[in-house]
C-alpha positions as YAML, in Angstrom:
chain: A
units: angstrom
residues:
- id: 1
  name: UNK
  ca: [-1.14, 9.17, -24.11]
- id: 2
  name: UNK
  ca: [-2.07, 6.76, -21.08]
- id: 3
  name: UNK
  ca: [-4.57, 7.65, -18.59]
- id: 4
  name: UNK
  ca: [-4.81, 5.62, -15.32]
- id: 5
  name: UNK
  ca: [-8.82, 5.80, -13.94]
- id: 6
  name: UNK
  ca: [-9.69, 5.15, -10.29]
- id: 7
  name: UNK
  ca: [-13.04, 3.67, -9.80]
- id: 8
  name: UNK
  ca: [-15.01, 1.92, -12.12]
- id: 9
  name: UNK
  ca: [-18.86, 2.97, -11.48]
- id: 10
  name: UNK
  ca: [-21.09, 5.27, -13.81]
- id: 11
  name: UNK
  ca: [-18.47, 8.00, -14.15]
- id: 12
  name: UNK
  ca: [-15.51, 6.08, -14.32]
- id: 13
  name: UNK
  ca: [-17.01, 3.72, -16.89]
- id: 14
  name: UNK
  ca: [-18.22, 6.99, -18.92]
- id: 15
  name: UNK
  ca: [-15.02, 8.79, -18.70]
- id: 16
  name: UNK
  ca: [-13.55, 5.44, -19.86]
- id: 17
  name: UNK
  ca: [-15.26, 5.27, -22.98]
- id: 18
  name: UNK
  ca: [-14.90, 8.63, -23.80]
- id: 19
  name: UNK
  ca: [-10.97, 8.54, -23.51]
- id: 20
  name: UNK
  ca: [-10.84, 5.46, -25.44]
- id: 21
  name: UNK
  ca: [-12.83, 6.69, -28.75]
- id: 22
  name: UNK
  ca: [-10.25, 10.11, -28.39]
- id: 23
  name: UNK
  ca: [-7.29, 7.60, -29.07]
- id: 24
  name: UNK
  ca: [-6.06, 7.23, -25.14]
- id: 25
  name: UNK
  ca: [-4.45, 4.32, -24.00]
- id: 26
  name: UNK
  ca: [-6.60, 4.19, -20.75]
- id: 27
  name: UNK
  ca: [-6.28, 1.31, -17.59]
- id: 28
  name: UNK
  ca: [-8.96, 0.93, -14.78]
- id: 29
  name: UNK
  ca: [-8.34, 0.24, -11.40]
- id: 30
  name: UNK
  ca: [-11.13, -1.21, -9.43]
- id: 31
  name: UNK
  ca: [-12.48, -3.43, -6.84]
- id: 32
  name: UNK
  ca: [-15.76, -4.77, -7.61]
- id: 33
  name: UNK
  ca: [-14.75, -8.39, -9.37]
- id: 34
  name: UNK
  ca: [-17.79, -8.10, -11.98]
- id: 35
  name: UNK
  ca: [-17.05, -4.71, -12.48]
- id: 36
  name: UNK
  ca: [-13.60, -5.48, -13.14]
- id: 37
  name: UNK
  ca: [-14.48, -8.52, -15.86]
- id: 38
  name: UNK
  ca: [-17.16, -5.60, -17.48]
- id: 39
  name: UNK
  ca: [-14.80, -3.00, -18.19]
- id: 40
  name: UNK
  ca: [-12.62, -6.09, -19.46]
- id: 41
  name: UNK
  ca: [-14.79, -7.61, -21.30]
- id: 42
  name: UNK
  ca: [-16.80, -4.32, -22.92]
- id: 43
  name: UNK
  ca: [-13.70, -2.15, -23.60]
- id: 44
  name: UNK
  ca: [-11.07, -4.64, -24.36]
- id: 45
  name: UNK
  ca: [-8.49, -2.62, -21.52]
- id: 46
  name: UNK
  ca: [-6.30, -3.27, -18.30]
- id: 47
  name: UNK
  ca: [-8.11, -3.57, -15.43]
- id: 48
  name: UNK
  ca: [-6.39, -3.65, -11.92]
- id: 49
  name: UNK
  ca: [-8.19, -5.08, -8.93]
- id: 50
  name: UNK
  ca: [-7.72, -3.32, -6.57]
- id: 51
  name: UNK
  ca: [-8.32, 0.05, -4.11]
- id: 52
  name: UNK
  ca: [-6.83, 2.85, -5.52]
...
């Protein structure tokens, strides 16, 4: 399953995680740059810049 999160601060990254070690396919939309190249770069995911 694919889950699409909006928002990439302290709940979003949490969530993230969470999703990811259940087996979910998950991608991250948001628009801080260096929060983009974090979730990137710590969870190995999709990250869209951008406002969702």
């Amino acid at each position: 399953m694919h889950s699409l999160i909006i928002g990439g601060g302290k709940i979003g990254y949490y969530l993230t995680k969470v999703l990811i070690e259940k087996g979910y396919d998950v991608s991250v939309v948001e628009k801080e740059k260096d929060a983009c190249q974090k979730f990137a770069n710590d969870l190995n995911i999709t990250v869209i810049k951008g406002d969702g």
